[in-house]
N, C-alpha and C positions, 0 to 999 in steps of 0.2 A: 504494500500500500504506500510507505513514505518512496518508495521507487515510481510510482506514477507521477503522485505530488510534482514531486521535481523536475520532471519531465512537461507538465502541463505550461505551456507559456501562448502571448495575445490577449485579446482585448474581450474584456465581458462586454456580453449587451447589452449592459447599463451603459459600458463605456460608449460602443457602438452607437446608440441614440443618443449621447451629450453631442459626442461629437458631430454625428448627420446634425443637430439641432443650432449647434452653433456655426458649421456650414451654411445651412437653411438660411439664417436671422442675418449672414454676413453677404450671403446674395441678396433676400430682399431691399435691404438696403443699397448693396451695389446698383440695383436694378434701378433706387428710386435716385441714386446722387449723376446715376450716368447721363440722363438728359439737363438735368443744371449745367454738369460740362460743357456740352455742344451747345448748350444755349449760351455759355461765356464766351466758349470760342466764335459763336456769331456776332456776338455780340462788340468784342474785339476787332474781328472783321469789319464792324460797322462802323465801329470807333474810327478807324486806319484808314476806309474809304470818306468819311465827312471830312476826317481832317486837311482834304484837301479843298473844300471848297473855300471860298474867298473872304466871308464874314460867317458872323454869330449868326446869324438867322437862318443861312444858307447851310451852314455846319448842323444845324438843329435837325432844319429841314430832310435835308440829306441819311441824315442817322434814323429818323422815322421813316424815310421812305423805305431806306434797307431793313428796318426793324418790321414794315410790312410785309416784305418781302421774306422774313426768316422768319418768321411769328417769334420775334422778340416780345415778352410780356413785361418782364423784369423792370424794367428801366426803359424812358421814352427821351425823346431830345431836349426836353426842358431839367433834366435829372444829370446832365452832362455839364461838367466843370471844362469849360476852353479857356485856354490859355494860349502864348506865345513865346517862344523860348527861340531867341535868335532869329530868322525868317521865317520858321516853319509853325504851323499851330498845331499843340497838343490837345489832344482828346483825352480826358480823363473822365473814369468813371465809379463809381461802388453802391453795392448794394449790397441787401442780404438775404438769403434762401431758407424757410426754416422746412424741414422734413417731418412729418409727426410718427413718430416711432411706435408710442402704445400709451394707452394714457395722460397721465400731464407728461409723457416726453417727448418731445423736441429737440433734433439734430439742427442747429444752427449752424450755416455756411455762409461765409462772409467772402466777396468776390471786389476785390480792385483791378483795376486793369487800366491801361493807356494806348494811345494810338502810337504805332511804330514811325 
């Protein structure tokens, strides 16, 4: 009998369900934080493409349009910080993304970004 014991090695099925469980809980979230990405990186995108128009209003303009065109929700042309640094104008932007986990939880994502 103590000669099986020892031999016996791996993972209980208590163990086996924590772990699928805490797999599970690490993709549903992956699943919910992946589209805020692609929405930043459009949104970047949109930043980079105003920053070339000629004034404030045009720069606005410009980032809404692109923001209709990517279904931008986040943040609109009037939520954009422009500025000028040498000849060129920067596009600056931030907001925040909250995720509701379960309960009172809340995964808050805070996104800055600027035009290239």
């Amino acid at each position: 009998m103590k000669n099986l014991k020892r031999r016996q090695q791996g993972i209980s099925f208590i163990g086996i369900l924590f772990v699928g469980g805490v797999l599970i809980f690490a993709g549903v979230i992956a699943a919910q934080v992946f589209p805020t990405l692609v929405e930043f990186q459009a949104i970047t995108k949109a930043a980079s493409k105003a920053a070339a128009a000629p004034t404030v209003p045009e720069v606005r303009t410009t980032f809404d349009k692109a923001a209709q065109i990517d279904d931008i929700t986040s943040i609109t042309g009037k939520d954009l910080e422009i500025t000028k640094e040498g000849d060129r104008t920067v596009v600056a932007f931030a907001y925040n993304k909250e995720i509701h986990i379960a309960g009172p939880a809340y995964l808050l994502l805070k996104y800055t970004g600027r035009s290239k």
